[in-house]
N, C-alpha and C positions, 0 to 999 in steps of 0.2 A: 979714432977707429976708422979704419978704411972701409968703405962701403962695398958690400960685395953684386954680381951680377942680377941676382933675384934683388934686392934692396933699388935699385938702379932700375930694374922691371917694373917693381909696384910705383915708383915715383913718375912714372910717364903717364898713368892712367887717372880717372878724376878722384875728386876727394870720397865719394863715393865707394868708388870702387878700391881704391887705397885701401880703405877702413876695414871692406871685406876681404880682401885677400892679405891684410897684417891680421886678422884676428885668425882667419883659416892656417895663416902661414907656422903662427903663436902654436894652434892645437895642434898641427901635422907633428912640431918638431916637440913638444911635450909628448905625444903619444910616439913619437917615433926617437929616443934618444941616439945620438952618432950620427943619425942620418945627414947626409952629405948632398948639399942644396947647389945646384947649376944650373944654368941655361941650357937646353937641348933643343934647339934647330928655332932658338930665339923663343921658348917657352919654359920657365920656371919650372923644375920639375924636383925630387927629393930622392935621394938611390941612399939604397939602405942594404943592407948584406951586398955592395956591389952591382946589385938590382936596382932600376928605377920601380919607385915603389908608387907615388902619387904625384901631381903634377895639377895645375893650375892655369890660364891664359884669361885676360880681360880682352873681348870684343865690342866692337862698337852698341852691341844694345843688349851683351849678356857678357854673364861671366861662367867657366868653364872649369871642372874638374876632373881630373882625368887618373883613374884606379887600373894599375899596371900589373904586375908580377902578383 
């Protein structure tokens, strides 16, 4: 299975934070089914009716969720 852009996203940050945003990544796409997961301006985000719908970033001393459309 080929790994895609947001997979390749969480794998740069620490174990820590890995854990958190695969378990947020898990609920986004359970509560959001089709939704269509990409990179936008190099942050992991979820578009959904062709809308970015929510969206995610790991920082050096936080982590970040971001509620769009």
């Amino acid at each position: 299975m080929m790994e895609n852009d947001v997979t390749k996203y969480i794998a740069t940050v620490g174990a820590g934070e890995q854990k958190a945003l695969r378990s947020l990544r898990q609920q986004i796409l359970q509560l959001l089914p089709g939704a269509e997961e990409r990179l936008s301006r190099g942050v992991p985000f979820f578009y959904y009716c062709g809308k970015r719908a929510v969206g995610f970033r790991a920082s050096k001393h936080h982590l970040s969720f971001f509620i769009m459309e």
